[in-house]
C-alpha positions in Angstrom: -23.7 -44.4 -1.0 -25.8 -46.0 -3.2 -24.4 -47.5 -6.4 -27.4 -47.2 -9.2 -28.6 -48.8 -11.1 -28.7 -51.8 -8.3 -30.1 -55.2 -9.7 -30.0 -56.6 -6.2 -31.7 -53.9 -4.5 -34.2 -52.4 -6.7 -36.1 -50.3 -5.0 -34.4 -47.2 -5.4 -36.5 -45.0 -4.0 -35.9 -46.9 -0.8 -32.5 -45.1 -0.3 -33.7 -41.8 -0.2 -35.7 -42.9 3.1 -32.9 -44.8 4.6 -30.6 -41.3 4.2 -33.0 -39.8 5.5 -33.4 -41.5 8.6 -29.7 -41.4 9.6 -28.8 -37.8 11.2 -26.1 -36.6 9.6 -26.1 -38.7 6.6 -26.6 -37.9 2.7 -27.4 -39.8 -0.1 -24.1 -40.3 -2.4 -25.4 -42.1 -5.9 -23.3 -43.0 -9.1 -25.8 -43.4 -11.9 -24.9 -46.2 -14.2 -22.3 -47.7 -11.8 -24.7 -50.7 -10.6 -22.6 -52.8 -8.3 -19.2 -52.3 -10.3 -16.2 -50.7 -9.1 -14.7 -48.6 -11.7 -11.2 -47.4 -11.0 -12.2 -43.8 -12.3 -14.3 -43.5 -9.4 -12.1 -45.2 -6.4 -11.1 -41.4 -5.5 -14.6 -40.5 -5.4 -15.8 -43.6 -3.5 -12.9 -43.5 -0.8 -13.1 -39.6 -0.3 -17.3 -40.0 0.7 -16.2 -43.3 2.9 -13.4 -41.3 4.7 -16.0 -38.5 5.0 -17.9 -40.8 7.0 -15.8 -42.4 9.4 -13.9 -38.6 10.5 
């Protein structure tokens, strides 16, 4: 999951190639969300998180 805009990590592009190197694994990204936590998208952020860990 990559929250984006990300003013601590900006080098976006670089989250494509970690995704890519984890079998398995997909790139999850919520434009505009930066590295807040909106409740309108808790369902959306724990649903991919409990995708992961099954």
């Amino acid at each position: 999951m990559h929250f984006w805009p990300d003013e601590l990590c900006a080098q976006f592009a670089d989250a494509g190639f970690r995704a890519a190197a984890v079998p398995g694994s997909r790139l999850v990204t919520y434009p505009g969300m930066g590295h807040n936590l909106p409740r309108e998208l808790w369902s959306s952020i724990v649903a991919e998180v409990a995708a992961l860990v099954r």
